[in-house]
LUMSE-522768 format. One line per 3 residues: number of its first residue (from 1); for each residue x, y, z of C-alpha. Coordinates in nm, 2 decimals. Layout:
BEGIN
NUM> X:Y:Z ~ ...;
END
This chain:
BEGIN
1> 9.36:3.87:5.67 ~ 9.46:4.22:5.56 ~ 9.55:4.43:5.88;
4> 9.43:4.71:5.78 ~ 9.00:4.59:5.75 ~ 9.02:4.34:6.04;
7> 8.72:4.11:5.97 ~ 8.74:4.17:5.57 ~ 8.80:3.88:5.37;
10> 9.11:3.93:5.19 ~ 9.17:3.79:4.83 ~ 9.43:3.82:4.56;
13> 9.32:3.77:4.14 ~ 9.47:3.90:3.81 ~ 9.18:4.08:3.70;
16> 8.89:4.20:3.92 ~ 8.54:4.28:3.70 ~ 8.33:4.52:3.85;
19> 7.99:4.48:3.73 ~ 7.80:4.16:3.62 ~ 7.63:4.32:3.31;
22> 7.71:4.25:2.95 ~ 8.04:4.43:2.93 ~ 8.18:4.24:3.24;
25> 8.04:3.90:3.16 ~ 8.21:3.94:2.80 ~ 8.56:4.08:2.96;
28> 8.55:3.82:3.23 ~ 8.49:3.48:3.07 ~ 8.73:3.58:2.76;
31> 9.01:3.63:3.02 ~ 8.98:3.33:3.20 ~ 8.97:3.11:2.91;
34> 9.32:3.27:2.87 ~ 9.45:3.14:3.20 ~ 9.38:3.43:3.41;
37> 9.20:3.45:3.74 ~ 8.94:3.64:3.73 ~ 8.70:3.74:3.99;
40> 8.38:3.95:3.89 ~ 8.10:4.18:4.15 ~ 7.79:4.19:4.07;
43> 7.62:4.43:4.27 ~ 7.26:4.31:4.22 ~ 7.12:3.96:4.21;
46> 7.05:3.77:3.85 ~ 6.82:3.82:3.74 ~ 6.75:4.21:3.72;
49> 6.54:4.44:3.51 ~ 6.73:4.69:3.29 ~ 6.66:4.82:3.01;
52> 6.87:4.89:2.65 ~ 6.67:4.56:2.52 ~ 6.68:4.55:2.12;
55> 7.03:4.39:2.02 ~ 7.19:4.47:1.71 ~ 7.29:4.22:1.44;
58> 7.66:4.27:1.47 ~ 7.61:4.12:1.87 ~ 7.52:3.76:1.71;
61> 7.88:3.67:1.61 ~ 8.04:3.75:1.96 ~ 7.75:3.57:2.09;
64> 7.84:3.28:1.92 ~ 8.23:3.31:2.03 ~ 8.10:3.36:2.39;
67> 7.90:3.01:2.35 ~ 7.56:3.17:2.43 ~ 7.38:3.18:2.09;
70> 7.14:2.92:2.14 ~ 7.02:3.05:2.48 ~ 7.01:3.40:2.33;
73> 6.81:3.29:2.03 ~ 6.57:3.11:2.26 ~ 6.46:3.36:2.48;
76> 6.48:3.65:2.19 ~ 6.21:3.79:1.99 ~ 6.35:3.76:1.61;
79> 6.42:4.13:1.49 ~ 6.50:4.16:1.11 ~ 6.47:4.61:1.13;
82> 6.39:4.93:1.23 ~ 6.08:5.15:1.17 ~ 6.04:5.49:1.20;
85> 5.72:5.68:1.23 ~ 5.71:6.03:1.17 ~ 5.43:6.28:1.28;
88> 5.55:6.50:0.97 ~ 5.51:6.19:0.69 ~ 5.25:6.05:0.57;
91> 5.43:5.69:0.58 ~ 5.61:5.48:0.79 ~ 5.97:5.40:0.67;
94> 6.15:5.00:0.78 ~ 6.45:4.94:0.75 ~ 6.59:4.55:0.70;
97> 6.90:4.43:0.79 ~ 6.90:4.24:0.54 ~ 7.00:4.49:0.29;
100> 7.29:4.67:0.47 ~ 7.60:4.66:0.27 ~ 7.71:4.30:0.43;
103> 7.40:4.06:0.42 ~ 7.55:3.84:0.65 ~ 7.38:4.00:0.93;
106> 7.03:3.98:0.82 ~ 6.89:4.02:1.18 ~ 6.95:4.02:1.56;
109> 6.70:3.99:1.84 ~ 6.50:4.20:2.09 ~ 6.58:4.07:2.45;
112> 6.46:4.08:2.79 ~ 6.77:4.23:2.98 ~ 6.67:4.04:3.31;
115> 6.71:3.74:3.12 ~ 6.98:3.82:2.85 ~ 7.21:3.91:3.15;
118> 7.14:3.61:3.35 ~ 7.23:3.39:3.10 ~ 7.59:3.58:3.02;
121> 7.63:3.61:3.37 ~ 7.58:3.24:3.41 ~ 7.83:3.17:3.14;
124> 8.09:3.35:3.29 ~ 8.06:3.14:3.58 ~ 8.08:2.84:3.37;
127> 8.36:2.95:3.22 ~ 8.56:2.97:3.55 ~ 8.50:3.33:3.68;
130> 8.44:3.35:4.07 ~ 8.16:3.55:4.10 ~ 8.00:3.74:4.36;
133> 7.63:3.88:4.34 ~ 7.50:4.09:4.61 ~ 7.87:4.25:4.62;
136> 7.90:4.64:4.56 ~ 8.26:4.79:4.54 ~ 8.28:5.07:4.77;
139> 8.62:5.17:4.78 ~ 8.96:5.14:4.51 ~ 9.28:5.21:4.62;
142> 9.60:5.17:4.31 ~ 9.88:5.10:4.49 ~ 10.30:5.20:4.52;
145> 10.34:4.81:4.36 ~ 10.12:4.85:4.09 ~ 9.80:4.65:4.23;
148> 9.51:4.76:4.28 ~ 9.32:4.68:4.61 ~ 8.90:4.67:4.61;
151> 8.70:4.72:4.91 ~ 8.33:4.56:4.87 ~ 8.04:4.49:5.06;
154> 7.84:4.18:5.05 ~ 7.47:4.23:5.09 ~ 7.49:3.97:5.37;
157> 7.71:4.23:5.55 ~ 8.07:4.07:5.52 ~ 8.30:4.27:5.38;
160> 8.60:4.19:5.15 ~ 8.91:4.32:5.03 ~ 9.07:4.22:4.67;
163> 9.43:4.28:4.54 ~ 9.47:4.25:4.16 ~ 9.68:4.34:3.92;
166> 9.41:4.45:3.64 ~ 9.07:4.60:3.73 ~ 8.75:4.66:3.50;
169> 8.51:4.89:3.55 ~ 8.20:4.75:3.41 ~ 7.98:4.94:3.61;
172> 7.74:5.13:3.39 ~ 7.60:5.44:3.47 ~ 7.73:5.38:3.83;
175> 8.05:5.51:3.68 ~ 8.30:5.35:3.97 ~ 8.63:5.51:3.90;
178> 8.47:5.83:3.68 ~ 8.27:5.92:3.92 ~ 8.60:5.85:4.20;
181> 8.83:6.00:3.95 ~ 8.56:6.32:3.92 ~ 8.69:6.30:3.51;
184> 8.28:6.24:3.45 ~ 8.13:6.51:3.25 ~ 7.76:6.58:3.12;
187> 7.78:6.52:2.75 ~ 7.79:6.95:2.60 ~ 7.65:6.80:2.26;
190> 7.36:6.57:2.42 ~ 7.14:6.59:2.71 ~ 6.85:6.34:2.74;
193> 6.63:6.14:3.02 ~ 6.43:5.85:2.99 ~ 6.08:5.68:3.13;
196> 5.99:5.34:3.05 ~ 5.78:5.07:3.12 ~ 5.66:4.74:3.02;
199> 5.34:4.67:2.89 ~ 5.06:4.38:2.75 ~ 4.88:4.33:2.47;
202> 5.03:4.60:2.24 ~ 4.91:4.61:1.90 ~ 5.22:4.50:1.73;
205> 5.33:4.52:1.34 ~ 5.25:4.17:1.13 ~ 5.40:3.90:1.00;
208> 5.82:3.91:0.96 ~ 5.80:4.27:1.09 ~ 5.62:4.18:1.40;
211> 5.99:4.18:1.59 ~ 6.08:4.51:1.49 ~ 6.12:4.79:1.68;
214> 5.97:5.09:1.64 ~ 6.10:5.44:1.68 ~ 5.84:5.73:1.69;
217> 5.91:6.08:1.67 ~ 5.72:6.35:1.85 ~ 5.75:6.73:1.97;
220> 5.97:6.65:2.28 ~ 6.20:6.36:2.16 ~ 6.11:6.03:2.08;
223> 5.94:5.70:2.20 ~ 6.06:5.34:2.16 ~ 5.85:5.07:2.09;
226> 6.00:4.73:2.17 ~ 5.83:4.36:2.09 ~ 5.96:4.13:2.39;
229> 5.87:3.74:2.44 ~ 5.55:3.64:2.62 ~ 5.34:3.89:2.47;
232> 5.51:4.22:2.60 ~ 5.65:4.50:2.52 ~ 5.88:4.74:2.60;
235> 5.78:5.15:2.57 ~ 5.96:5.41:2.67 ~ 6.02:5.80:2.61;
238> 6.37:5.96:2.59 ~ 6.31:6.33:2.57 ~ 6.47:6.69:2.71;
241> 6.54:6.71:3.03 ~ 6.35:7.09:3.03 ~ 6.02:6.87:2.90;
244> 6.11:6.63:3.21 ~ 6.05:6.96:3.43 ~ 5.73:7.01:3.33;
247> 5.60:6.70:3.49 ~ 5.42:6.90:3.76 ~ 5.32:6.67:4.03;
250> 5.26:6.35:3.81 ~ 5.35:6.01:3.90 ~ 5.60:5.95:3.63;
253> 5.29:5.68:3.46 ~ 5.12:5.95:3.41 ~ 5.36:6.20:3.26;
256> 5.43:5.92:3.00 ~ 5.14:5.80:2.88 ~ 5.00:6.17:2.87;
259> 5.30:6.16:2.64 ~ 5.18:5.86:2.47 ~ 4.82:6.04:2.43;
262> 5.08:6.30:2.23 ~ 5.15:6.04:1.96 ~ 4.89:5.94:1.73;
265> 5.06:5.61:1.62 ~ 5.17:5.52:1.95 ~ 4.88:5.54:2.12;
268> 4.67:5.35:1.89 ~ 4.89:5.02:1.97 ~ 4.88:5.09:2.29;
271> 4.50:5.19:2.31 ~ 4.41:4.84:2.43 ~ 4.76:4.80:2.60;
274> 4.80:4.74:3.00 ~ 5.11:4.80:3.19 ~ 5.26:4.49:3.34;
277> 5.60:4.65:3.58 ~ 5.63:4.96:3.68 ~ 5.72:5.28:3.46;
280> 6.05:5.44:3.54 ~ 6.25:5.68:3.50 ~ 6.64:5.79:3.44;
283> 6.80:6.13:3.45 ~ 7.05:6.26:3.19 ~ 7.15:5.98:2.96;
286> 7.45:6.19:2.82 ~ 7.81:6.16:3.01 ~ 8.14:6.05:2.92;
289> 8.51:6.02:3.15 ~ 8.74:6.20:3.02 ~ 8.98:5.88:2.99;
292> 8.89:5.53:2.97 ~ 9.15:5.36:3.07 ~ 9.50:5.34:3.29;
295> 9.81:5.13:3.31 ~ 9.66:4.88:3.51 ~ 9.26:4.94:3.48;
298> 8.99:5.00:3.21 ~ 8.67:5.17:3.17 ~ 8.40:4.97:2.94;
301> 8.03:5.05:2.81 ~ 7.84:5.32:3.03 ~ 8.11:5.30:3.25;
304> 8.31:5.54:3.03 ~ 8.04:5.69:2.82 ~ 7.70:5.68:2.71;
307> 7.47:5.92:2.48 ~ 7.14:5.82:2.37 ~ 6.96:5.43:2.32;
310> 6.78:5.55:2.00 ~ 7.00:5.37:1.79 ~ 7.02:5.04:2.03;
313> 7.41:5.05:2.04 ~ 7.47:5.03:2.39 ~ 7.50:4.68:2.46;
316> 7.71:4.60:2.17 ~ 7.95:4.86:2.22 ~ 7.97:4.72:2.58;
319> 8.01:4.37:2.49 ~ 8.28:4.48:2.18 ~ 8.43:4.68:2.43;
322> 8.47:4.39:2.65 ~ 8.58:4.16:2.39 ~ 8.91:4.43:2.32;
325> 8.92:4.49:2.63 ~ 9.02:4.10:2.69 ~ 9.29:4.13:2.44;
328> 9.43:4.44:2.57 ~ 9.43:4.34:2.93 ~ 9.65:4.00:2.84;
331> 9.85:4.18:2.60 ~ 9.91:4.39:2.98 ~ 10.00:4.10:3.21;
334> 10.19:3.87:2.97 ~ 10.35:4.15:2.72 ~ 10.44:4.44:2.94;
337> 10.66:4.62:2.66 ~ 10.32:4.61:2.42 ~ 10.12:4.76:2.70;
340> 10.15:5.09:2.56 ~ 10.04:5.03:2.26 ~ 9.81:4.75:2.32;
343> 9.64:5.07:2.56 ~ 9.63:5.32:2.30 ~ 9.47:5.09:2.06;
346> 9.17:5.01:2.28 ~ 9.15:5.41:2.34 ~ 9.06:5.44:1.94;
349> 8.86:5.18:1.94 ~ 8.64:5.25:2.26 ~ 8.63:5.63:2.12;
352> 8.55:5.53:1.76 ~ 8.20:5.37:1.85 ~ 8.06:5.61:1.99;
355> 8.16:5.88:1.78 ~ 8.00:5.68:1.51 ~ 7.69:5.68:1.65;
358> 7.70:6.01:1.78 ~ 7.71:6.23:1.47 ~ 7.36:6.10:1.41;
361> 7.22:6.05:1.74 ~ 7.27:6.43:1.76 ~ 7.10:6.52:1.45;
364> 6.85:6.24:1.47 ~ 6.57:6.47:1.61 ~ 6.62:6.72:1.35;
367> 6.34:6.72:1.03 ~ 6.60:6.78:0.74 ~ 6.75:6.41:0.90;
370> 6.42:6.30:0.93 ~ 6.37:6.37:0.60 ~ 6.68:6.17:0.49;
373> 6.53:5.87:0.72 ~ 6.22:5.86:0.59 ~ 6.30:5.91:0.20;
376> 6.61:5.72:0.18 ~ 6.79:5.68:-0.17 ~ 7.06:5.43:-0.20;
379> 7.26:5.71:-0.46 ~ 7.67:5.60:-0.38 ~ 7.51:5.36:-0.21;
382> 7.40:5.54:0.11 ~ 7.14:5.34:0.22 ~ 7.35:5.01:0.26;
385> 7.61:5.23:0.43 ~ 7.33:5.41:0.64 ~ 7.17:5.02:0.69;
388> 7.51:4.86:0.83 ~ 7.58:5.16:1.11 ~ 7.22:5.07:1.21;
391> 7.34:4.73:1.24 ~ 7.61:4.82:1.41 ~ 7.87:4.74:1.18;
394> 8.10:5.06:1.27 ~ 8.45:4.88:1.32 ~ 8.55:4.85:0.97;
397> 8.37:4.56:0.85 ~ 8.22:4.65:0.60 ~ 8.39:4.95:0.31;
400> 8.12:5.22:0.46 ~ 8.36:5.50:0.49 ~ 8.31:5.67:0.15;
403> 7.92:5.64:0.13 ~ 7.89:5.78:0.48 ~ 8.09:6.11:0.42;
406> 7.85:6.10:0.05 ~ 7.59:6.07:0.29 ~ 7.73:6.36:0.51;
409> 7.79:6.55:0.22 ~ 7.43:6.53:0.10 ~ 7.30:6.62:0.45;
412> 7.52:6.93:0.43 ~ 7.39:7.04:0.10 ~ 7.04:6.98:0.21;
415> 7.10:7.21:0.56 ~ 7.27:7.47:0.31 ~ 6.99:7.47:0.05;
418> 6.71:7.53:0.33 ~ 6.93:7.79:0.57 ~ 6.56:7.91:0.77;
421> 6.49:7.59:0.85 ~ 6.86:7.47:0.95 ~ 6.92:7.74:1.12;
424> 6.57:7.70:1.33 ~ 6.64:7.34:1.44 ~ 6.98:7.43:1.57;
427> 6.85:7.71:1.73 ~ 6.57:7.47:1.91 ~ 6.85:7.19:1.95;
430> 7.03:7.46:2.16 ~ 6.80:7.50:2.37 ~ 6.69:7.12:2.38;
433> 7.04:7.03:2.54 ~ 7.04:7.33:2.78 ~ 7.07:7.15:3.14;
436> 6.78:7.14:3.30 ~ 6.79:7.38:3.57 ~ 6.89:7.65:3.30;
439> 6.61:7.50:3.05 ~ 6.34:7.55:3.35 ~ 6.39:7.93:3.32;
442> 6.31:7.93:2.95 ~ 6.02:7.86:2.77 ~ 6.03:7.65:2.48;
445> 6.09:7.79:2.16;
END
């Protein structure tokens, strides 16, 4: 019993996990399989709705070194590519996995989270994590003896105190230690909210491409359009937080599908459509802590950062995340003298993903880019190199690194040979990423 929470349930691990989502149950289960304790809080109970539902194909091969595959591939909805619809084009434009630079990694799979996590979680357990649902850390306190002691509450009531050596903060957009530490910080370059919902009897593409998801531009942002198991599907709007403002009284249904009613192509698969959960909504998408990580603790997923779902990279850069973040943390606890640089290395690598995504999540809404997505050429073989970061091959698997600065280079050029309209869409993407409460003063350009 710790003297200083009489009552509280005290408890000693290596490595305390907070958070029961896909970047704690991939941290958790890889740890104990290398002999450490491990004890993971999960705030909510499996299963839970979330959304970030399309997988990539780059996910499939940790999934299959987790031991989860089979039950992935059984409740997922096959997902060979992308399309993109375009108010401005005349056609649609898909994308297949299959012909990214390494065809290894033909396709992945669209998931419902509720169950996708459930079944990771579950794993974990099987693979000898104690964990704790219903359980929401309230307090961290890092210690003169470098431990770190966790004060939770279980649903139930009880409370209970853990002292570890390593902790995780696999939180998500709860941010535990940012938002302690106050190092989080609205995104400058990108500023986005969301509203979703889940819906039956969407007119879906045919054939192969019937798993595909769909991303659909409009004046505000963009929709996604998500084919799930059982018939449904996943829609939602990310869009300017000043557009979010002009909601005016509306139940947040309303404000999207008067949204929907916006987008020609969207609304004719949904024109026989019926929603099926109720439609949500998130504020700003766009933060990131200054640091992820410590001498004896580690930031993973939207714990640390997170900028925009378009390109579906947030679970694997969670569950990648988690996967180095096993090797770091044992490198830690059984190689002190490597800790250093074990540390650093996992700063480049958590900082490299979404930087790769970044550059063209923050031009993605621009029309000389959605030029380039809609007309791709595979000239220096940009395409394939365009394909695999789409895939989510960032990390160095595949030789990408010259065709995407050719395919940098060419989006340069084509911003310097049309300097009106360049200059014009980073006038308007200035004021897209405005914060709100500024935005609300303005009208829109």
């Amino acid at each position: 019993m710790n003297p200083d929470h009489p009552g509280a349930d005290h408890q000693t691990c290596d490595v305390l996990v907070i958070g029961g989502g896909p970047a704690g149950s991939t941290v958790s289960p890889l740890l104990a399989s290398k002999g450490h304790r491990v004890v993971m809080l999960e705030k909510a109970h499996h299963p839970r709705f979330h959304i970030g539902e399309s997988l990539l194909p780059a996910n499939l091969p940790l999934l299959e070194r987790l031991g989860v595959a089979d039950e992935v591939r059984a409740i997922g909805q096959h997902k060979p590519g992308a399309e993109f619809v375009s108010p401005h084009h005349p056609h649609t434009q898909t994308f297949e996995f299959a012909d990214a630079w390494d065809k290894s990694m033909p396709y992945a799979y669209q998931v419902k989270r509720a169950e996708f996590d459930e079944i990771l979680f579950r794993n974990a357990a099987r693979k000898g994590v104690e964990v704790h649902e219903g359980c929401k850390a309230r307090s961290v306190e890092f210690l003169p003896d470098r431990t770190v002691r966790v004060h939770a509450e279980h649903d139930d009531g009880r409370t209970s105190v853990w002292n570890a050596k390593f902790l995780v903060d696999a939180s998500g957009r709860d941010t535990f230690l940012a938002s302690r530490f106050k190092i989080k910080e609205r995104n400058p370059n990108h500023n986005s909210a969301a509203v979703y919902g889940h819906f039956a009897n969407a007119r879906r593409n045919t054939g192969e491409a019937e798993g595909n998801i769909t991303i659909f531009w409009f004046d505000h942002g963009w929709f996604w359009f998500i084919p799930l198991t059982g018939g449904v599907t996943s829609v939602g709007m990310v869009t300017w937080p000043y557009h979010m403002k002009t909601r005016a009284g509306r139940s947040v249904e309303q404000f999207l599908m008067d949204n929907v009613a916006t987008c020609a192509g969207l609304a004719e698969r949904l024109k026989d459509a019926h929603r099926v959960a109720p439609v949500e909504a998130t504020g700003n998408f766009s933060y990131a802590a200054q640091r992820n990580h410590g001498d004896n603790y580690l930031m993973l997923g939207d714990a640390y950062t997170f900028i925009d779902p378009v390109f579906s990279s947030g679970v694997w850069l969670a569950m990648n995340g988690g996967e180095l973040g096993a090797q770091t943390i044992d490198t830690c606890l059984r190689q002190p003298a490597q800790a250093r640089a074990a540390l650093r290395r996992f700063d480049r690598h958590s900082r490299h993903g979404p930087k790769a995504f970044s550059w063209f999540i923050y031009r993605v809404t621009n029309p000389i880019m959605r030029d380039f997505f809609m007309g791709p050429r595979n000239i220096f073989r940009v395409k394939e190199a365009l394909l695999s970061t789409l895939a989510g091959d960032v990390y160095g698997g595949a030789p990408i690194g010259r065709s995407m600065l050719a395919f940098k280079t060419l989006y340069l050029l084509a911003n310097l040979t049309q300097p009106r309209r360049a200059f014009n869409a980073w006038r308007k993407r200035r004021f897209n990423i405005r914060p709100a409460d500024e935005a609300a003063l303005a009208r829109t350009p």
